[in-house]
C-alpha positions as a Markdown table, in Angstrom:
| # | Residue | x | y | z |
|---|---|---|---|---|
| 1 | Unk | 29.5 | 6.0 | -22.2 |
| 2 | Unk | 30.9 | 3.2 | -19.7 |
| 3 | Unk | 33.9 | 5.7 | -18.9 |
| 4 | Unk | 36.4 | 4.8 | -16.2 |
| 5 | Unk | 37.9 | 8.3 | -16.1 |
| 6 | Unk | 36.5 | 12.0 | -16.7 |
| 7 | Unk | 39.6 | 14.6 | -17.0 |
| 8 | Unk | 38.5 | 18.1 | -16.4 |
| 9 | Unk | 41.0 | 20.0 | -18.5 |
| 10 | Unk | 41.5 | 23.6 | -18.9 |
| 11 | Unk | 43.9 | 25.5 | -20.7 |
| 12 | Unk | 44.8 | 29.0 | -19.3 |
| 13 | Unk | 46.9 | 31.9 | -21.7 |
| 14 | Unk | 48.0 | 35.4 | -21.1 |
| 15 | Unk | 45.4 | 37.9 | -22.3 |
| 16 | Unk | 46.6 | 39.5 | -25.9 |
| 17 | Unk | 48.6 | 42.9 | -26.1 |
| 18 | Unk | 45.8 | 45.0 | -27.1 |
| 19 | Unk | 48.1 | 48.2 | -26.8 |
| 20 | Unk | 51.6 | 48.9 | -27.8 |
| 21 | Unk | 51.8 | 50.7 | -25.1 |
| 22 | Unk | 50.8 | 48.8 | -22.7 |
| 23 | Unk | 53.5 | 45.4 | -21.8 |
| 24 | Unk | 50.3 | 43.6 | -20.6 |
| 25 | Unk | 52.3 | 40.2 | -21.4 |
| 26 | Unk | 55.0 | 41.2 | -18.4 |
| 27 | Unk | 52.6 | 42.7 | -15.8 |
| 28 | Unk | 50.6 | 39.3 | -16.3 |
| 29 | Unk | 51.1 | 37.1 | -13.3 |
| 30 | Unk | 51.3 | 33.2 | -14.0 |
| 31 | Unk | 50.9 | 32.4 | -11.0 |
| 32 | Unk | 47.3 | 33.7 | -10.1 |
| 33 | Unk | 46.3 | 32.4 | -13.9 |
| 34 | Unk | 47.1 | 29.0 | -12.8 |
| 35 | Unk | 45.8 | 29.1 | -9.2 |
| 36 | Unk | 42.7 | 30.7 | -10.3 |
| 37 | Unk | 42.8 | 27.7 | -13.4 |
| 38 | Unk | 43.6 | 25.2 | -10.4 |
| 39 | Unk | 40.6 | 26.6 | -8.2 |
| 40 | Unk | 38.0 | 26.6 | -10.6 |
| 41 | Unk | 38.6 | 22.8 | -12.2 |
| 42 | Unk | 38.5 | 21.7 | -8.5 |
| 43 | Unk | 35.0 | 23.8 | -7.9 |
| 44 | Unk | 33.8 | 22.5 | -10.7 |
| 45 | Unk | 35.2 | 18.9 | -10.1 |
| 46 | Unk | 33.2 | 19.0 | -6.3 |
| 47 | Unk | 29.9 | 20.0 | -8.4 |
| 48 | Unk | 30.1 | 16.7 | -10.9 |
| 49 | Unk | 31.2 | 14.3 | -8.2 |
| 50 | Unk | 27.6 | 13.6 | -7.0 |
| 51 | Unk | 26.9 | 12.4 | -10.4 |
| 52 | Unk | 29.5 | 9.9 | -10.8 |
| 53 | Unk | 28.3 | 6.8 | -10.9 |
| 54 | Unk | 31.3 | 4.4 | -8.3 |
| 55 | Unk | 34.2 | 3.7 | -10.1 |
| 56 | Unk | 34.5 | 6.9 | -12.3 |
| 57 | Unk | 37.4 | 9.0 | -11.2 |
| 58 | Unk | 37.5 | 12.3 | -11.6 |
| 59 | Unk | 40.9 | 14.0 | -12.0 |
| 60 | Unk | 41.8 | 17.8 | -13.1 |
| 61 | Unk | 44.3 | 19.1 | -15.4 |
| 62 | Unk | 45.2 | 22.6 | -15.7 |
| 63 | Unk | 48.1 | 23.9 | -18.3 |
| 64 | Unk | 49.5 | 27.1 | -19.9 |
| 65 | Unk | 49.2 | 26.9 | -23.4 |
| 66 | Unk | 46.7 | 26.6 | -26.7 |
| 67 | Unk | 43.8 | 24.1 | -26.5 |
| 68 | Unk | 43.8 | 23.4 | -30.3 |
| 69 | Unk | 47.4 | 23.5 | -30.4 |
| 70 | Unk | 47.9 | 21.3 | -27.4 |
| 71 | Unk | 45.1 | 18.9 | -27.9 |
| 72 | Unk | 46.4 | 15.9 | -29.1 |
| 73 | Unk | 49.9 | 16.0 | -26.5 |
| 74 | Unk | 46.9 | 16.4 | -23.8 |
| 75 | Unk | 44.7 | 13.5 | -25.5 |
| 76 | Unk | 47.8 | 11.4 | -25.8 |
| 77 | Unk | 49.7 | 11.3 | -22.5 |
| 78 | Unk | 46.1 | 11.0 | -20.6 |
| 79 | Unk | 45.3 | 8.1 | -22.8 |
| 80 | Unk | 42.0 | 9.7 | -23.8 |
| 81 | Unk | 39.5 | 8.0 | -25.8 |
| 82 | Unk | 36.9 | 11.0 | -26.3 |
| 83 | Unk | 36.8 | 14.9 | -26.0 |
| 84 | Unk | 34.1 | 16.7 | -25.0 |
| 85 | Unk | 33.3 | 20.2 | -25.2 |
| 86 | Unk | 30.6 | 22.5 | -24.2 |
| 87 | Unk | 29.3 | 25.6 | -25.7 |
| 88 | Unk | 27.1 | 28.6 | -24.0 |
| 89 | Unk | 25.0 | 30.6 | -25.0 |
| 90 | Unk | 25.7 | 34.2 | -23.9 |
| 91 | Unk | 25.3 | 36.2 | -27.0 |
| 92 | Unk | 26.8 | 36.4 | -30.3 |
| 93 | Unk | 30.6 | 37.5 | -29.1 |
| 94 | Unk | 30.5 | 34.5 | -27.4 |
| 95 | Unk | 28.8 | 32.6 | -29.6 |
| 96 | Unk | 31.7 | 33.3 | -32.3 |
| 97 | Unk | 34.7 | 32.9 | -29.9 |
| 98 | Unk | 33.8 | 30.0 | -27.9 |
| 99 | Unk | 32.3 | 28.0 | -31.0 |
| 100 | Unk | 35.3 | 28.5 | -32.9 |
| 101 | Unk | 37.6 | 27.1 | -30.2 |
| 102 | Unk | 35.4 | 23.9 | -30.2 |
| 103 | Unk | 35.7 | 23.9 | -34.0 |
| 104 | Unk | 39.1 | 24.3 | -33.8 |
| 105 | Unk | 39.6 | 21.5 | -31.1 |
| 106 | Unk | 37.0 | 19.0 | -33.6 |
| 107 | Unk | 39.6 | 19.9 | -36.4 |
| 108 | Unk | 42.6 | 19.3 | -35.0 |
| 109 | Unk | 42.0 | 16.1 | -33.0 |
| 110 | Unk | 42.3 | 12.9 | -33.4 |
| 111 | Unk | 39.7 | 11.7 | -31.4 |
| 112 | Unk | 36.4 | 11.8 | -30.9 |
| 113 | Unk | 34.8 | 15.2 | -30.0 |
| 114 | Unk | 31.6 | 15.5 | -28.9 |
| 115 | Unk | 30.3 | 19.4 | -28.9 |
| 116 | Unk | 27.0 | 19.7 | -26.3 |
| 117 | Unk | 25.5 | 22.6 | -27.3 |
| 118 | Unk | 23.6 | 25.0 | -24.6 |
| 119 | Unk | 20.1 | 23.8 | -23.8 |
| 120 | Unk | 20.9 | 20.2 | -24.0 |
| 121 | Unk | 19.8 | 17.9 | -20.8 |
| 122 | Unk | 21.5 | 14.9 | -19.8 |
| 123 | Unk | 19.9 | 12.0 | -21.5 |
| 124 | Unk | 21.2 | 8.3 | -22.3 |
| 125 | Unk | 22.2 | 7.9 | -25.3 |
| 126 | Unk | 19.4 | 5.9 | -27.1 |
| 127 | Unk | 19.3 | 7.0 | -30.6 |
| 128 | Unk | 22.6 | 7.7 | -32.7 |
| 129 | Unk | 22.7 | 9.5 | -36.3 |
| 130 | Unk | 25.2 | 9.1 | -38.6 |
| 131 | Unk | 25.4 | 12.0 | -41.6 |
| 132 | Unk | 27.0 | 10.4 | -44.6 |
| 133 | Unk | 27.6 | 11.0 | -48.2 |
| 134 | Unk | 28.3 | 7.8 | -49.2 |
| 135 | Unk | 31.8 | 8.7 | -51.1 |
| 136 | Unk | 34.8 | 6.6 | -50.5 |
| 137 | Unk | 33.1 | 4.8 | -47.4 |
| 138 | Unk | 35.6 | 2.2 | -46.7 |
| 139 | Unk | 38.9 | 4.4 | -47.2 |
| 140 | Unk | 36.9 | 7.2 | -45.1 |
| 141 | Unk | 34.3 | 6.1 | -42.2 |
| 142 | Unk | 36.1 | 5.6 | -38.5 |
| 143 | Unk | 34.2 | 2.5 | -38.1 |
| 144 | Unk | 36.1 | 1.6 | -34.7 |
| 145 | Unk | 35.1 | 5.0 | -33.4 |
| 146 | Unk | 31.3 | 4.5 | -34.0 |
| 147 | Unk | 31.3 | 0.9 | -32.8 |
| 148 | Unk | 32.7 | 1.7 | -29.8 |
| 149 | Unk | 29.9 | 4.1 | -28.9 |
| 150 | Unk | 27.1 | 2.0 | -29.9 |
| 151 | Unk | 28.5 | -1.1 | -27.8 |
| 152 | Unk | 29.1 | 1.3 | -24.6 |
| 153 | Unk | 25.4 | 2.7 | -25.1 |
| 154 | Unk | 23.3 | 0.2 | -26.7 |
| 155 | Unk | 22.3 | 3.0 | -29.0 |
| 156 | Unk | 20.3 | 2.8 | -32.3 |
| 157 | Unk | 21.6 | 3.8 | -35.3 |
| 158 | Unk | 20.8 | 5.8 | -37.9 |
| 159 | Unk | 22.3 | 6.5 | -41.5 |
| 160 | Unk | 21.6 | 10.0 | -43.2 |
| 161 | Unk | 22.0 | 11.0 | -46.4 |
| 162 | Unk | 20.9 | 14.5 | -47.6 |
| 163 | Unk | 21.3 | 15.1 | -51.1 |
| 164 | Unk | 19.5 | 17.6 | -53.4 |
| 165 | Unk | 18.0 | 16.7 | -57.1 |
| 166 | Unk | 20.8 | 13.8 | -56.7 |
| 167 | Unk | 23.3 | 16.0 | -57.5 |
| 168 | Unk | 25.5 | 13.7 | -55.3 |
| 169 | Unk | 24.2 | 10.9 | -56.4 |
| 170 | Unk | 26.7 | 8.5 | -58.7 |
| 171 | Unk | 26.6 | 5.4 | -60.1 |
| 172 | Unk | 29.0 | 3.7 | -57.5 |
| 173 | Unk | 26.4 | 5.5 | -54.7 |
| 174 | Unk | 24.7 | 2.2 | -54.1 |
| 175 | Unk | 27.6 | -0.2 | -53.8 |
| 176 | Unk | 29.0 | 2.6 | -51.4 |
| 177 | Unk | 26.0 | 2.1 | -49.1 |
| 178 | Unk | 26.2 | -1.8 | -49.5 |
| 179 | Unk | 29.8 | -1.0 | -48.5 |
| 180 | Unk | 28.7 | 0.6 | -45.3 |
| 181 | Unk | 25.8 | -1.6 | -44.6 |
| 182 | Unk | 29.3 | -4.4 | -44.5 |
| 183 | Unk | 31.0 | -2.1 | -42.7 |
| 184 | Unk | 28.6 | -2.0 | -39.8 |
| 185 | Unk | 27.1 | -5.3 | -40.0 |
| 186 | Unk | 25.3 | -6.6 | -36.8 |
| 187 | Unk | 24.3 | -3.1 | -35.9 |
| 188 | Unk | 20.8 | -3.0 | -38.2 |
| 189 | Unk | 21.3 | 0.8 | -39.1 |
| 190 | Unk | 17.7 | 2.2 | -40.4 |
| 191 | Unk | 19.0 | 4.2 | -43.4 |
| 192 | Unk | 16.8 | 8.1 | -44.1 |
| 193 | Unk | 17.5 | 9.6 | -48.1 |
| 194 | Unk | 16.6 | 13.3 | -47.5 |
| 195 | Unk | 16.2 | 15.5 | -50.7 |
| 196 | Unk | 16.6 | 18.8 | -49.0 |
| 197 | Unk | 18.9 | 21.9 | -50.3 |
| 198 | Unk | 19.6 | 22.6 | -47.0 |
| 199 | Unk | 21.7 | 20.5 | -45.1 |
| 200 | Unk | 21.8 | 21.9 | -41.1 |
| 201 | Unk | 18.0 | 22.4 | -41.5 |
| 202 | Unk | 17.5 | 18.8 | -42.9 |
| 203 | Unk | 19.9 | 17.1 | -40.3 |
| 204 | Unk | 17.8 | 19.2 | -37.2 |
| 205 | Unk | 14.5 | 17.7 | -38.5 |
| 206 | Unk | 15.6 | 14.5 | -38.9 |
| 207 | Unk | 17.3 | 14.3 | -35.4 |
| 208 | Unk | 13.7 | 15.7 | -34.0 |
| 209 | Unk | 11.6 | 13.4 | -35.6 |
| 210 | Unk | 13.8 | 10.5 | -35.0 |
| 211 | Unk | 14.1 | 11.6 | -31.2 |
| 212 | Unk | 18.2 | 11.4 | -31.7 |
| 213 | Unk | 20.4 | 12.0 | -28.5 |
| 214 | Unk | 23.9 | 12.3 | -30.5 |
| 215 | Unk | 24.7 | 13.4 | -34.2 |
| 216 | Unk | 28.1 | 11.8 | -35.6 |
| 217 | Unk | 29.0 | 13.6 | -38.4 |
| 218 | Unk | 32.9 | 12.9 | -40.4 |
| 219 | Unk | 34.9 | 15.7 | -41.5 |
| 220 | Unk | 36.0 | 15.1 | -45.0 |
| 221 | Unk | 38.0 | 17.8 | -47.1 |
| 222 | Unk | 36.4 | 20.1 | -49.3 |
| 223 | Unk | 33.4 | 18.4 | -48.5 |
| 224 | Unk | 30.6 | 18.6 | -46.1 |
| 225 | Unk | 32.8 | 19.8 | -42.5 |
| 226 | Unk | 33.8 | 22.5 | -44.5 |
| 227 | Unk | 30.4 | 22.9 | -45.8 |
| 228 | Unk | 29.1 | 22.3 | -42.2 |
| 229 | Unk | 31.2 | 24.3 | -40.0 |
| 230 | Unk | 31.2 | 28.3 | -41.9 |
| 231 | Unk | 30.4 | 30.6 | -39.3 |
| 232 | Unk | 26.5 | 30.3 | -39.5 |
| 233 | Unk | 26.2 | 26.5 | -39.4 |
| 234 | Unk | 28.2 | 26.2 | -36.8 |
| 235 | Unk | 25.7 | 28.5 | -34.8 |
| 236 | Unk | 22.8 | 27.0 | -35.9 |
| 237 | Unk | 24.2 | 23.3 | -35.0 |
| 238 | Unk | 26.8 | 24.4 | -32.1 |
| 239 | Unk | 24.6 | 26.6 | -29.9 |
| 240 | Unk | 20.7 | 26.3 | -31.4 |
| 241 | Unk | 20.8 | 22.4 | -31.6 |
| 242 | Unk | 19.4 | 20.4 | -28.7 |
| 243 | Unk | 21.4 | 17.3 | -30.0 |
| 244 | Unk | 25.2 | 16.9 | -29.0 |
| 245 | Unk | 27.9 | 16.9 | -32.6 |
| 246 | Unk | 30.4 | 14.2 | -32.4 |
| 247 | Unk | 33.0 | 14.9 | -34.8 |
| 248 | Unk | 35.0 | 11.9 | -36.0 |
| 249 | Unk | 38.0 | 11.7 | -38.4 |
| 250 | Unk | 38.3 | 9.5 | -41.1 |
Protein backbone atom coordinates (compact mmCIF):
# COMPACT_ATOMS: atom_id res chain seq x y z
CA UNK A 1 0.00 0.00 0.00
CA UNK A 2 3.14 2.48 -0.52
CA UNK A 3 2.85 3.26 3.40
CA UNK A 4 5.54 5.44 5.03
CA UNK A 5 4.50 4.58 8.54
CA UNK A 6 2.92 1.35 10.29
CA UNK A 7 1.54 2.25 13.98
CA UNK A 8 1.14 -0.77 16.05
CA UNK A 9 -1.68 0.35 18.44
CA UNK A 10 -3.14 -1.42 21.30
CA UNK A 11 -5.60 -0.34 23.64
CA UNK A 12 -5.43 -1.92 27.14
CA UNK A 13 -8.76 -1.64 29.90
CA UNK A 14 -9.32 -2.91 33.34
CA UNK A 15 -11.07 -6.37 33.30
CA UNK A 16 -15.00 -5.90 34.13
CA UNK A 17 -16.35 -6.32 37.80
CA UNK A 18 -17.76 -9.69 37.48
CA UNK A 19 -18.68 -9.81 41.27
CA UNK A 20 -20.15 -7.32 43.63
CA UNK A 21 -18.11 -8.57 45.84
CA UNK A 22 -15.20 -8.50 44.58
CA UNK A 23 -13.47 -4.50 43.91
CA UNK A 24 -11.55 -6.08 41.03
CA UNK A 25 -11.44 -2.35 39.46
CA UNK A 26 -9.08 -1.16 42.64
CA UNK A 27 -6.95 -4.29 43.08
CA UNK A 28 -6.15 -3.82 39.20
CA UNK A 29 -2.65 -2.49 38.73
CA UNK A 30 -2.22 0.12 35.79
CA UNK A 31 0.97 -0.07 35.79
CA UNK A 32 1.67 -3.84 34.90
CA UNK A 33 -1.48 -3.40 32.19
CA UNK A 34 0.53 -0.90 30.43
CA UNK A 35 4.06 -2.41 30.78
CA UNK A 36 2.74 -5.74 29.76
CA UNK A 37 0.72 -3.42 26.75
CA UNK A 38 4.23 -1.66 26.19
CA UNK A 39 6.21 -5.15 26.11
CA UNK A 40 4.16 -6.93 23.78
CA UNK A 41 3.72 -4.02 20.83
CA UNK A 42 7.55 -3.90 21.10
CA UNK A 43 7.78 -8.00 20.70
CA UNK A 44 5.62 -7.78 18.21
CA UNK A 45 7.18 -4.63 16.53
CA UNK A 46 10.84 -6.78 16.52
CA UNK A 47 8.80 -9.71 14.69
CA UNK A 48 7.44 -7.31 11.62
CA UNK A 49 10.70 -5.31 11.32
CA UNK A 50 12.35 -7.88 8.94
CA UNK A 51 9.54 -7.34 6.58
CA UNK A 52 9.69 -3.76 6.18
CA UNK A 53 10.59 -2.76 3.12
CA UNK A 54 13.61 0.69 3.93
CA UNK A 55 11.83 3.62 4.64
CA UNK A 56 8.76 2.22 6.58
CA UNK A 57 8.93 3.13 10.14
CA UNK A 58 7.49 1.30 12.58
CA UNK A 59 6.32 2.99 15.76
CA UNK A 60 4.13 1.63 18.86
CA UNK A 61 1.30 3.17 20.61
CA UNK A 62 -0.07 1.74 23.70
CA UNK A 63 -3.21 3.63 25.63
CA UNK A 64 -5.79 2.99 28.45
CA UNK A 65 -9.01 3.36 27.06
CA UNK A 66 -11.86 1.92 24.35
CA UNK A 67 -10.71 1.12 20.80
CA UNK A 68 -14.10 1.95 19.21
CA UNK A 69 -14.51 4.82 21.47
CA UNK A 70 -11.03 6.14 21.02
CA UNK A 71 -10.53 5.43 17.36
CA UNK A 72 -10.88 8.37 15.52
CA UNK A 73 -8.75 10.77 18.50
CA UNK A 74 -6.10 7.81 17.79
CA UNK A 75 -6.63 8.00 13.75
CA UNK A 76 -6.54 11.73 13.98
CA UNK A 77 -3.51 12.91 16.03
CA UNK A 78 -1.28 9.97 14.17
CA UNK A 79 -2.46 11.36 10.89
CA UNK A 80 -3.62 7.96 9.84
CA UNK A 81 -4.75 7.23 6.47
CA UNK A 82 -5.93 3.43 7.01
CA UNK A 83 -6.88 0.95 9.92
CA UNK A 84 -6.25 -2.38 9.87
CA UNK A 85 -7.39 -5.02 11.99
CA UNK A 86 -7.01 -8.70 12.37
CA UNK A 87 -9.18 -11.39 13.46
CA UNK A 88 -8.38 -15.10 14.87
CA UNK A 89 -9.73 -17.92 14.79
CA UNK A 90 -9.81 -19.58 18.15
CA UNK A 91 -13.38 -20.77 18.52
CA UNK A 92 -16.70 -19.22 18.65
CA UNK A 93 -16.15 -17.04 22.06
CA UNK A 94 -13.60 -15.56 20.31
CA UNK A 95 -14.97 -15.45 17.24
CA UNK A 96 -18.05 -13.23 18.68
CA UNK A 97 -15.85 -10.90 20.90
CA UNK A 98 -13.06 -10.17 18.81
CA UNK A 99 -15.20 -9.78 15.55
CA UNK A 100 -17.46 -7.47 17.11
CA UNK A 101 -14.61 -5.14 18.23
CA UNK A 102 -13.50 -4.99 14.52
CA UNK A 103 -17.06 -4.27 13.64
CA UNK A 104 -17.28 -1.87 16.05
CA UNK A 105 -13.98 -0.16 15.05
CA UNK A 106 -15.38 -0.41 10.89
CA UNK A 107 -18.45 1.51 12.29
CA UNK A 108 -17.24 4.08 14.10
CA UNK A 109 -14.33 5.26 11.96
CA UNK A 110 -13.72 7.44 9.58
CA UNK A 111 -11.23 5.88 7.77
CA UNK A 112 -10.56 3.10 5.93
CA UNK A 113 -10.65 -0.32 7.82
CA UNK A 114 -9.38 -3.10 6.40
CA UNK A 115 -10.48 -6.50 8.45
CA UNK A 116 -7.80 -9.68 7.52
CA UNK A 117 -9.49 -12.43 8.51
CA UNK A 118 -7.55 -15.68 9.84
CA UNK A 119 -6.14 -17.89 7.11
CA UNK A 120 -5.27 -14.99 4.86
CA UNK A 121 -1.45 -14.95 3.38
CA UNK A 122 0.30 -11.90 2.52
CA UNK A 123 -0.38 -11.29 -1.12
CA UNK A 124 -0.10 -7.95 -3.38
CA UNK A 125 -2.91 -6.51 -3.86
CA UNK A 126 -3.76 -7.37 -7.62
CA UNK A 127 -7.46 -7.63 -7.81
CA UNK A 128 -9.91 -5.14 -5.94
CA UNK A 129 -13.82 -5.70 -5.58
CA UNK A 130 -16.18 -3.24 -5.00
CA UNK A 131 -19.84 -4.41 -3.58
CA UNK A 132 -22.37 -1.80 -4.74
CA UNK A 133 -26.02 -1.25 -4.97
CA UNK A 134 -26.01 1.32 -7.21
CA UNK A 135 -28.43 3.76 -4.98
CA UNK A 136 -27.39 7.34 -4.53
CA UNK A 137 -23.84 6.70 -5.95
CA UNK A 138 -22.57 10.13 -6.20
CA UNK A 139 -23.95 11.49 -2.77
CA UNK A 140 -22.70 7.98 -1.28
CA UNK A 141 -19.42 6.18 -2.82
CA UNK A 142 -15.87 7.49 -0.98
CA UNK A 143 -14.38 7.78 -4.42
CA UNK A 144 -11.03 9.46 -2.89
CA UNK A 145 -10.74 6.46 -0.59
CA UNK A 146 -10.89 3.76 -3.46
CA UNK A 147 -8.63 5.76 -5.76
CA UNK A 148 -6.08 6.03 -3.51
CA UNK A 149 -5.76 2.26 -3.05
CA UNK A 150 -5.91 1.46 -6.63
CA UNK A 151 -3.08 4.14 -7.52
CA UNK A 152 -0.74 2.83 -4.39
CA UNK A 153 -1.40 -0.93 -5.70
CA UNK A 154 -1.96 -0.87 -9.33
CA UNK A 155 -4.96 -3.03 -8.54
CA UNK A 156 -7.83 -4.09 -10.84
CA UNK A 157 -11.15 -3.35 -10.15
CA UNK A 158 -14.10 -4.80 -9.91
CA UNK A 159 -17.87 -3.63 -9.56
CA UNK A 160 -20.45 -6.09 -7.85
CA UNK A 161 -23.80 -5.92 -7.80
CA UNK A 162 -25.93 -8.77 -6.18
CA UNK A 163 -29.51 -8.32 -6.51
CA UNK A 164 -32.34 -11.03 -6.39
CA UNK A 165 -35.43 -11.13 -9.07
CA UNK A 166 -34.37 -7.32 -9.43
CA UNK A 167 -35.98 -6.52 -6.54
CA UNK A 168 -33.38 -3.67 -6.26
CA UNK A 169 -33.47 -2.85 -9.43
CA UNK A 170 -35.13 0.80 -10.41
CA UNK A 171 -35.57 2.74 -13.11
CA UNK A 172 -32.71 5.38 -12.20
CA UNK A 173 -30.37 1.87 -11.60
CA UNK A 174 -28.72 2.39 -15.00
CA UNK A 175 -27.92 6.05 -14.91
CA UNK A 176 -26.60 5.26 -11.29
CA UNK A 177 -24.05 2.92 -12.76
CA UNK A 178 -23.27 5.39 -15.67
CA UNK A 179 -22.79 7.64 -12.64
CA UNK A 180 -20.18 5.45 -11.22
CA UNK A 181 -18.65 4.38 -14.29
CA UNK A 182 -17.96 8.75 -14.28
CA UNK A 183 -17.11 8.58 -11.04
CA UNK A 184 -14.12 6.21 -11.60
CA UNK A 185 -13.25 7.05 -15.01
CA UNK A 186 -9.66 5.95 -16.14
CA UNK A 187 -9.81 3.01 -13.86
CA UNK A 188 -11.69 0.49 -16.54
CA UNK A 189 -13.74 -1.30 -13.72
CA UNK A 190 -15.14 -4.88 -15.17
CA UNK A 191 -18.71 -4.65 -13.75
CA UNK A 192 -20.40 -8.63 -12.39
CA UNK A 193 -24.63 -8.45 -12.07
CA UNK A 194 -25.20 -11.42 -9.66
CA UNK A 195 -28.80 -12.68 -9.17
CA UNK A 196 -28.25 -14.54 -5.99
CA UNK A 197 -30.61 -14.45 -2.67
CA UNK A 198 -27.73 -14.67 -0.83
CA UNK A 199 -25.52 -11.95 -0.54
CA UNK A 200 -22.17 -13.26 1.75
CA UNK A 201 -22.28 -16.49 -0.32
CA UNK A 202 -22.55 -14.58 -3.75
CA UNK A 203 -19.75 -11.98 -2.71
CA UNK A 204 -17.30 -15.27 -1.56
CA UNK A 205 -17.74 -16.88 -5.08
CA UNK A 206 -17.28 -14.08 -6.86
CA UNK A 207 -14.05 -13.03 -5.02
CA UNK A 208 -12.85 -16.87 -5.74
CA UNK A 209 -13.51 -16.94 -9.16
CA UNK A 210 -12.16 -13.57 -9.86
CA UNK A 211 -9.01 -14.42 -7.70
CA UNK A 212 -9.73 -11.05 -5.56
CA UNK A 213 -7.01 -10.02 -2.79
CA UNK A 214 -9.29 -7.15 -1.07
CA UNK A 215 -13.24 -6.75 -0.85
CA UNK A 216 -14.33 -2.90 -0.40
CA UNK A 217 -17.63 -2.87 0.68
CA UNK A 218 -19.60 0.81 1.97
CA UNK A 219 -21.73 0.91 4.92
CA UNK A 220 -24.94 2.56 4.12
CA UNK A 221 -27.85 2.82 6.75
CA UNK A 222 -30.51 0.44 6.81
CA UNK A 223 -29.00 -1.03 3.96
CA UNK A 224 -26.60 -3.67 3.07
CA UNK A 225 -23.73 -3.06 6.38
CA UNK A 226 -26.53 -3.63 8.38
CA UNK A 227 -27.60 -6.40 6.26
CA UNK A 228 -23.90 -7.53 6.08
CA UNK A 229 -22.60 -7.40 9.50
CA UNK A 230 -25.56 -9.50 11.94
CA UNK A 231 -23.73 -11.86 13.93
CA UNK A 232 -23.57 -14.72 11.25
CA UNK A 233 -22.27 -12.68 8.28
CA UNK A 234 -19.89 -11.21 10.01
CA UNK A 235 -18.47 -14.89 10.81
CA UNK A 236 -18.78 -16.10 7.59
CA UNK A 237 -16.93 -12.98 6.00
CA UNK A 238 -14.68 -11.86 9.18
CA UNK A 239 -13.18 -15.18 10.16
CA UNK A 240 -14.19 -17.93 7.11
CA UNK A 241 -13.16 -15.56 4.24
CA UNK A 242 -9.74 -15.77 2.77
CA UNK A 243 -10.13 -12.19 1.31
CA UNK A 244 -9.43 -9.08 3.55
CA UNK A 245 -13.03 -6.48 4.07
CA UNK A 246 -12.21 -2.91 3.69
CA UNK A 247 -14.91 -1.00 5.06
CA UNK A 248 -15.29 2.55 3.78
CA UNK A 249 -17.80 5.37 4.70
CA UNK A 250 -19.71 7.20 2.47
Amino acid sequence: MKSSKIVLYNAYQTPPVVDVNMAMVETVDLGLLKKNSEDNLEIFKSLLTPFCDTGIELETLSDYGMVATDINDICQSNHVDVIVMGVTGAGKVAETLIGSYAVDVSRHAKVPVIIVPPGSGFTDIKEVMLACDFTKVVETTPVEPIKQILDATAAKLFVVNIDHNNKLFKPDTPFESLMLDTLLYGYKPEYEFIDDSDFVGAINRVAHEKEVDLIITIPKKMGWFDHLFRRSHTSMLAFHSHVPLMVVHE
